[in-house]
C-alpha positions as CSV (number, residue, x, y, z in Angstrom):
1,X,0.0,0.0,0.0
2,X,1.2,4.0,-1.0
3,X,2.2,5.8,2.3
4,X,-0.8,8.0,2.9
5,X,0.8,10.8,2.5
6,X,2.1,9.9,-1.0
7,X,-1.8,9.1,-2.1
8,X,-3.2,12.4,-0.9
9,X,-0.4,14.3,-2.5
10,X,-1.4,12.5,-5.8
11,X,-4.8,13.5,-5.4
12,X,-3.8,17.2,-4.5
13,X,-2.1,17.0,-8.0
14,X,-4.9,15.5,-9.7
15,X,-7.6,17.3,-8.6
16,X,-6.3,20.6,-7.6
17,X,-4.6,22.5,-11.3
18,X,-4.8,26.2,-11.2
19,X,-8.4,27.1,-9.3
20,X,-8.9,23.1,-7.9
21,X,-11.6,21.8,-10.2
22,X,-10.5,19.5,-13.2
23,X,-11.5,21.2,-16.6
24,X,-13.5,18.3,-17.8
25,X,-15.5,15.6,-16.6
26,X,-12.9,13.1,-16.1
27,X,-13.8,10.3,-13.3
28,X,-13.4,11.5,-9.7
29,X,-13.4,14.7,-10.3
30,X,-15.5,18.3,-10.1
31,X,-16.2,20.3,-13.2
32,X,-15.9,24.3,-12.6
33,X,-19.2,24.4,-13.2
34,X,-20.4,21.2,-10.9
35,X,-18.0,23.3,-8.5
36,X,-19.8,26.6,-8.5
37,X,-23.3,24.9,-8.2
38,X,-22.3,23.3,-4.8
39,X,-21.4,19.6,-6.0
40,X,-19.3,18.1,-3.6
41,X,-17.3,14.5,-4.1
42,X,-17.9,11.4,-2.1
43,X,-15.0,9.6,-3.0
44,X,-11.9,10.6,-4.4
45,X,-10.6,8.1,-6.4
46,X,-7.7,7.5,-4.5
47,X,-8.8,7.0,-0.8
48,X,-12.3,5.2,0.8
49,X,-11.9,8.6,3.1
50,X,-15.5,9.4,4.6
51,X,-16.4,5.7,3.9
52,X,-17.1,2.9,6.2
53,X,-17.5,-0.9,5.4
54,X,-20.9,-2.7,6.6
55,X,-21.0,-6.7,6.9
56,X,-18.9,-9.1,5.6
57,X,-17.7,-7.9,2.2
58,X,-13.9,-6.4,1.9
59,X,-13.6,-3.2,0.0
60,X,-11.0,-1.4,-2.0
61,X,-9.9,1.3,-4.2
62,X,-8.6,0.3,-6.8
63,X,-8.0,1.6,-10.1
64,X,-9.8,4.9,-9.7
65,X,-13.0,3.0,-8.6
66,X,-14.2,1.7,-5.1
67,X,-15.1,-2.1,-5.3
68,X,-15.6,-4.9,-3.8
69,X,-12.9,-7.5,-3.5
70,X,-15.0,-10.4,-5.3
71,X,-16.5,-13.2,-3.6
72,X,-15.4,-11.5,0.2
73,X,-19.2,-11.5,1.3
74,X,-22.3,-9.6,1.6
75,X,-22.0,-6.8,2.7
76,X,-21.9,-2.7,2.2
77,X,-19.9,0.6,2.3
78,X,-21.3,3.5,3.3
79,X,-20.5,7.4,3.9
80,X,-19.9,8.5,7.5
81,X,-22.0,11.5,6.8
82,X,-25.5,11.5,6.5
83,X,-27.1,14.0,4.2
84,X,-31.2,14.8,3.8
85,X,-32.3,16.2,0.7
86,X,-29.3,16.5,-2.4
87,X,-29.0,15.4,-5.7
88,X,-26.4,12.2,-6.2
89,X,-24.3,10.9,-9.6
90,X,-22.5,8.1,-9.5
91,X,-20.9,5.8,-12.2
92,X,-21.1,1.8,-12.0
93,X,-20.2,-1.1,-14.2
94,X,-21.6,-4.5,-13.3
95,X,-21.1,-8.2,-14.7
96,X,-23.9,-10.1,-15.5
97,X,-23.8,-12.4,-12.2
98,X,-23.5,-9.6,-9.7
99,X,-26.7,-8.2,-7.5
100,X,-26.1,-4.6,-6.2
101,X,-27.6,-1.4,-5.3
102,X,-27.4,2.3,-3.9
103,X,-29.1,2.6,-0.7
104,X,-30.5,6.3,0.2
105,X,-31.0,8.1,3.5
106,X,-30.0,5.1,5.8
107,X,-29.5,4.5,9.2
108,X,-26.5,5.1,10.3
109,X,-25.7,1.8,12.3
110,X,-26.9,-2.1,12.3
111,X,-28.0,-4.1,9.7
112,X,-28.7,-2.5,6.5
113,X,-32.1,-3.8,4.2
114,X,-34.4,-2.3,1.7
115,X,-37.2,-1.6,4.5
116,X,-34.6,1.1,6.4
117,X,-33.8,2.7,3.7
118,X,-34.4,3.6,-0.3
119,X,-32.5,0.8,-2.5
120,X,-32.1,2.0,-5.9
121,X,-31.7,-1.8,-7.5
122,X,-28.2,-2.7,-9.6
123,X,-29.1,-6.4,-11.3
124,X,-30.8,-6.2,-14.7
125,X,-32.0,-10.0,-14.5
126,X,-34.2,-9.0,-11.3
127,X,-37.8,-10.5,-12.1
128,X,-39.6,-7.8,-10.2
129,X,-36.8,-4.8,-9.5
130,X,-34.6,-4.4,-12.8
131,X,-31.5,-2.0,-12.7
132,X,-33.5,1.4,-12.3
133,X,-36.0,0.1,-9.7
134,X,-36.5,2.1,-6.1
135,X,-37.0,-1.5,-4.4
136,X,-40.5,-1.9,-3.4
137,X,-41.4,1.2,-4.2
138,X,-41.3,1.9,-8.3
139,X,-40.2,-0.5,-10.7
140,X,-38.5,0.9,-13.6
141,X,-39.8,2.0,-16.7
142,X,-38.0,0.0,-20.0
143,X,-35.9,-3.1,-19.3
144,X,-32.2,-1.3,-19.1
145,X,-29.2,-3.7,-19.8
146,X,-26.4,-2.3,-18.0
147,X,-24.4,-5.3,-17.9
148,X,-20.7,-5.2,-19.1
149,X,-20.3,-1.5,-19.7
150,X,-19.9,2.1,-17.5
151,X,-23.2,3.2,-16.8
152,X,-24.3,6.4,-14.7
153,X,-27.0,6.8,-12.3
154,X,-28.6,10.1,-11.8
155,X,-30.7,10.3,-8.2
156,X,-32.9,12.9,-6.9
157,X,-34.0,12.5,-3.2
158,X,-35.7,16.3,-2.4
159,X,-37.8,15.9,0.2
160,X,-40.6,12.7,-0.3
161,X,-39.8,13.5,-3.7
162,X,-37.5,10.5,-5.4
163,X,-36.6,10.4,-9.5
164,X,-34.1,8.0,-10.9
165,X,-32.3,8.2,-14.1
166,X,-30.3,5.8,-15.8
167,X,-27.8,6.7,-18.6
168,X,-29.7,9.8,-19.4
169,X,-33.4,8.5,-18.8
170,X,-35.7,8.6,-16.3
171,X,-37.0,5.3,-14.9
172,X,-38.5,5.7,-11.9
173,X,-40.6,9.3,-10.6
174,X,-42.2,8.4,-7.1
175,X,-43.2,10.3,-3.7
176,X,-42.5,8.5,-0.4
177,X,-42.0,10.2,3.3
178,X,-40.7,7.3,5.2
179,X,-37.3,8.0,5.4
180,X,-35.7,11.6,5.5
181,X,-32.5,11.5,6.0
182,X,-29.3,9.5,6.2
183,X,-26.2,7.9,5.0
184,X,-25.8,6.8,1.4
185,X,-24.3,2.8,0.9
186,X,-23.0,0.9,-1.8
187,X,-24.2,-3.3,-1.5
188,X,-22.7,-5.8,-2.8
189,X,-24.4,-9.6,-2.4
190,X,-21.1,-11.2,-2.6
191,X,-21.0,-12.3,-5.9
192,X,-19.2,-11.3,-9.2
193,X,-18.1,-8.3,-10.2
194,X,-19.6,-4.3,-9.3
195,X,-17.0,-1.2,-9.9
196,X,-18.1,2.1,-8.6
197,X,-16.7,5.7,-9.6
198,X,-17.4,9.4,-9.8
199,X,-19.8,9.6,-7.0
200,X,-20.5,13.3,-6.2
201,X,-23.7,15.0,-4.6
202,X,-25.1,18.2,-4.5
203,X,-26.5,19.3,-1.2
204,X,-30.4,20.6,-2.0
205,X,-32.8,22.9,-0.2
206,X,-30.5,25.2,1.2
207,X,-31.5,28.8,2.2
208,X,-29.8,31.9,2.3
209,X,-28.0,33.5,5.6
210,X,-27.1,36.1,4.3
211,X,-29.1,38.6,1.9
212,X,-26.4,40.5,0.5
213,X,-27.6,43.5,0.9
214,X,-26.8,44.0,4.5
215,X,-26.2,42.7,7.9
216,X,-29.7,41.6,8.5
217,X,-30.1,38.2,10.1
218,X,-26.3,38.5,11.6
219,X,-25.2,40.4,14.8
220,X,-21.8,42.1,16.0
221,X,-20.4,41.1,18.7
222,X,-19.8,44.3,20.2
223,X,-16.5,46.1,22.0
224,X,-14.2,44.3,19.6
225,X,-11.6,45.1,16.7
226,X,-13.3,43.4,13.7
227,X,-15.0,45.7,11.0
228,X,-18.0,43.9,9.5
229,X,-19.2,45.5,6.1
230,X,-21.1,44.8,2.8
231,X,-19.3,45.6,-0.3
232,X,-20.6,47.0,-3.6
233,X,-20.5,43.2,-5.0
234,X,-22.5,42.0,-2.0
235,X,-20.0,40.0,-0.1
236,X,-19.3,40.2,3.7
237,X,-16.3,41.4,4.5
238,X,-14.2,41.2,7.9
239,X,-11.4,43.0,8.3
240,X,-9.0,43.5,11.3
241,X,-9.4,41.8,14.5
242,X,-10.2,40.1,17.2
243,X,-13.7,39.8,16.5
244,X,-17.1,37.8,16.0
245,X,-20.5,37.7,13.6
246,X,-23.3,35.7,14.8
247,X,-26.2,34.5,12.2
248,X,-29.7,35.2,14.0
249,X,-30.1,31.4,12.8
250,X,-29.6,28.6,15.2
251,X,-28.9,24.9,13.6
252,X,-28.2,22.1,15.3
253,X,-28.0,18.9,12.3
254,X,-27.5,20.9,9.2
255,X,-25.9,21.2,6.0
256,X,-23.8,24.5,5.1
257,X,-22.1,25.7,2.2
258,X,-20.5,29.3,1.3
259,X,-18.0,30.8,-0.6
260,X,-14.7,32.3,1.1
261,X,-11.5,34.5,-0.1
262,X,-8.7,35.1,2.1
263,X,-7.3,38.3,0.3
264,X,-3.8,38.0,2.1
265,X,-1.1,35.7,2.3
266,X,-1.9,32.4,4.9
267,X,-4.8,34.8,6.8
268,X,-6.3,33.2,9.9
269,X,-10.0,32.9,10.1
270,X,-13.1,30.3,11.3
271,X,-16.5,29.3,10.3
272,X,-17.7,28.5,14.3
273,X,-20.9,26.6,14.4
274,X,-23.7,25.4,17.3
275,X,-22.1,28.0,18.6
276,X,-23.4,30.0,21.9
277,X,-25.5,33.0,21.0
278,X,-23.4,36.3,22.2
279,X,-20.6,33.9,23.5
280,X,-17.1,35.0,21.6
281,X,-15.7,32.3,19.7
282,X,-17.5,29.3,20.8
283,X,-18.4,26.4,19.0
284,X,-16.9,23.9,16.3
285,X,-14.2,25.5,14.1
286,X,-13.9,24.8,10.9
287,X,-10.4,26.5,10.4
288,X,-9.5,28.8,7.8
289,X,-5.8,28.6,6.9
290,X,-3.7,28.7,3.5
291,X,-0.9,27.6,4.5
292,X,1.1,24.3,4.6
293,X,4.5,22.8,4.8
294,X,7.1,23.3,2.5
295,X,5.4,22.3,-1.1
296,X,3.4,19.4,0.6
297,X,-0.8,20.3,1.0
298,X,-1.2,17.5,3.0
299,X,0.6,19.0,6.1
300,X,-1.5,21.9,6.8
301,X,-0.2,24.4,8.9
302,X,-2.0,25.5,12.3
303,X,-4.9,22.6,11.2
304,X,-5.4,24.1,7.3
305,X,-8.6,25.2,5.4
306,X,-11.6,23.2,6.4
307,X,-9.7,21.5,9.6
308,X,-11.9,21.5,12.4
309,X,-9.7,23.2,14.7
310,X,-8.0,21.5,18.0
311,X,-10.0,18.7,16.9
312,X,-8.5,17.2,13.6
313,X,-6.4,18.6,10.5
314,X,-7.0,19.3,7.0
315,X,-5.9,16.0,4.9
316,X,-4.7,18.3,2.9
317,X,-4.9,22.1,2.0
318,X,-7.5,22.5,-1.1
319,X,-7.8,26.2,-1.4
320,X,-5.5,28.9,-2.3
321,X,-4.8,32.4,-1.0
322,X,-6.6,35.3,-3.0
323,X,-9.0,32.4,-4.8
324,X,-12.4,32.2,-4.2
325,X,-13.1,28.7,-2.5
326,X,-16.6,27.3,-1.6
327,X,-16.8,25.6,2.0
328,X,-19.3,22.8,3.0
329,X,-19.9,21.7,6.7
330,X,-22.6,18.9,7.0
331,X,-23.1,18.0,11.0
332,X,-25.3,15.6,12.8
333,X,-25.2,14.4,16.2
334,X,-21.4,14.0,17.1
335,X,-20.5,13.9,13.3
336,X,-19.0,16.4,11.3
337,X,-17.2,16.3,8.0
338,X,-15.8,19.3,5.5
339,X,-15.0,19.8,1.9
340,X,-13.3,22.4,0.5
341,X,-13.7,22.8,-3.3
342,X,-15.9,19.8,-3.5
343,X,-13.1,17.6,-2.3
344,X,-13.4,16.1,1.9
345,X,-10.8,17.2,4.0
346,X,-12.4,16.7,7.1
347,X,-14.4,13.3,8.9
348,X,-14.2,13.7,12.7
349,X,-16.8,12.4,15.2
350,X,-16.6,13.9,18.7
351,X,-16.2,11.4,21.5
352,X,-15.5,13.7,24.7
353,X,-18.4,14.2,27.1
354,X,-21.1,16.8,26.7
355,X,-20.5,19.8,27.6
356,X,-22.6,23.5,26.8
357,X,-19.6,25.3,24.6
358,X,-18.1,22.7,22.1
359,X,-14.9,24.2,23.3
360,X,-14.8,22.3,26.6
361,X,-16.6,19.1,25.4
362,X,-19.5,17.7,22.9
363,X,-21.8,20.0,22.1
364,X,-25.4,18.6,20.5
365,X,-27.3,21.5,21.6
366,X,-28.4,24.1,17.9
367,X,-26.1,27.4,18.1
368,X,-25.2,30.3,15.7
369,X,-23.1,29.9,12.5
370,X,-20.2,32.6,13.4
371,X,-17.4,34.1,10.8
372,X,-14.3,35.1,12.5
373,X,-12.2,38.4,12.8
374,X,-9.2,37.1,13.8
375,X,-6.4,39.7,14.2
376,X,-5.2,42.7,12.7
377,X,-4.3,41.5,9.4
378,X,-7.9,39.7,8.8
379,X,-9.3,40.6,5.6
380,X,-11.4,38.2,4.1
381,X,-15.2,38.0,1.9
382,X,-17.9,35.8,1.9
383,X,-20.7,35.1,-0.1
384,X,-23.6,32.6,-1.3
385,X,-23.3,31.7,3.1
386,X,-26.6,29.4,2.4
387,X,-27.7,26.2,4.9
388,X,-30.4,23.9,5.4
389,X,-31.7,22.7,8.6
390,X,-32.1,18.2,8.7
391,X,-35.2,16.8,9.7
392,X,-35.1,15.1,12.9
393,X,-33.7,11.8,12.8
394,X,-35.5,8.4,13.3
């Protein structure tokens, strides 16, 4: 096996020429375009990173694709982060002898069927459930043969609202409310051959923090150094510090995305989260940091863009100084993960007691989303700061 450090610096090469998208749509990578609109990648072609196996079955990466190891077992992989309401792509080729699936919105833990979760059905030769099916729920439309060749899935779970399409056409359109959120898994019945690839989801149903117009919706912390202002182009803008900005909002389980620029060389800033209302610098830290070691990303300095900071580092450091970057937090219970650019460089779960400030222990509790003045040399924008709220969980 590559020396971790050697893989993630690969994939820092890979997936991170001049702004950090790839300029076409080759596997395991973000478009510009599926960049801006808030697509984010679930596996990176290089690492199961923000994966976890369920049941018997082995797992590996292996030639740009996450796979089974044939004939290890029945079994699963699934994300360690659960999302509610997104659209998902994914890429799959499958031999004629092998039975899989993608599993939506499951629980998080235990064993895994088609009644805890939505199975959108891999296996052309199924009597009742071809390849396109939602299990038990809408057969697909045609008879797709899929067998032998790359095909790509297209999945829309918004809400009770579920459409499949397979290689460019829609087989299966169906409302169902029993199951709202949750992790996504990959099955495998433990025979022949299923390769998976490309898997990317955007986050959907988000709503904005922030109007752009003006400070509506967020308070100053007052008697600090921090200036908060809106510029002409409608971005928030901190400079100087120490200082804090406190959303109105409170969210506890929630899925955030915005877009950041550090306009100075390795600036120090935070995204703070269930933070305490009026309390200064409290919460979860998702670090804000362009800096790293020598010519190596993955050895960020002082926990690097999209660390969760004193808690666990960047893998690597995606974003760029004086480049606009786009930021997504997803958190749920003791659970938190972070992408920068689309690409996860954060998948921490917090195992310290509870405590009121997420400072001093595990913090559950809903709090403010907070943007950081840090000292005097802060100056840094942000924009499109949108988030979504997750239903309750089962």
């Amino acid at each position: 096996m590559k020396p971790i450090s050697r893989v993630l610096a690969a994939a820092a090469l890979l997936l991170l020429p001049a702004a950090g998208f790839a300029q076409d749509s080759k596997p395991n990578t973000l478009t510009p375009a599926e960049a801006s609109d808030g697509w984010i990648l679930l596996f990176d072609g290089n690492t199961s990173f923000g994966w976890a196996p369920r049941g018997d079955a082995k797992w590996e990466v292996k030639d740009g694709t996450l796979s089974p190891v044939t004939g290890s077992g029945v079994g699963f992989i699934g994300t360690t982060t659960e999302f509610p309401n997104y659209r998902l792509k994914l890429e799959f080729w499958i031999d004629d002898t092998a039975n899989s699936g993608v599993f939506l919105r499951t629980p998080g833990s235990g064993e895994l069927t088609a009644a805890e979760a939505y199975e959108v059905n891999i296996y052309d030769n199924h009597a009742t459930w071809p390849t396109g099916s939602i299990y038990d729920l809408a057969k697909s439309v045609g008879a797709p043969k899929t067998a032998g060749k790359w095909n790509t899935y297209e999945i829309t779970a918004d809400g009770d609202h579920l459409v499949v399409v397979l290689n460019g056409r829609k087989t299966a359109d169906v409302r169902d409310g029993k199951h709202a959120r949750g992790n996504i898994a990959l099955q495998y019945n433990g025979e022949g051959v299923v390769r998976f690839r490309s898997v990317k989801l955007q986050p959907l149903a988000l709503k904005p923090l922030f109007n752009g117009k003006d400070l509506t919706g967020w308070n100053v912390l007052p008697d600090r150094k921090s200036v908060y202002t809106v510029t002409p182009e409608g971005w928030l803008n901190v400079k100087n510090g120490n200082g804090d900005i406190q959303s109105e909002a409170q969210l506890g389980d929630f899925v955030l995305q915005l877009d950041i620029i550090s306009n100075g060389t390795h600036l120090n800033s935070g995204v703070f989260y269930r933070a305490q209302p009026g309390q200064f610098w409290s919460g979860y830290e998702a670090q804000i940091r362009n800096q790293w070691m020598g010519e190596d990303r993955t050895k960020p300095v002082d926990f690097g863009t999209g660390g969760i900071y004193n808690r666990q580092p960047a893998r690597m450091v995606v974003s760029s100084d004086r480049e606009w970057f786009t930021m997504t937090v997803v958190a749920h219970g003791p659970h938190m993960a972070t992408w920068v650019n689309g690409i996860q460089v954060a998948d921490f779960t917090d195992t310290r007691p509870p405590a009121e400030s997420a400072r001093n222990g595990y913090r559950a509790a809903p709090g403010v989303i907070s943007l950081q003045g840090h000292d005097p040399t802060t100056d840094l924008s942000f924009r499109k700061i949108k988030a979504a709220e997750m239903p309750a969980a089962k």
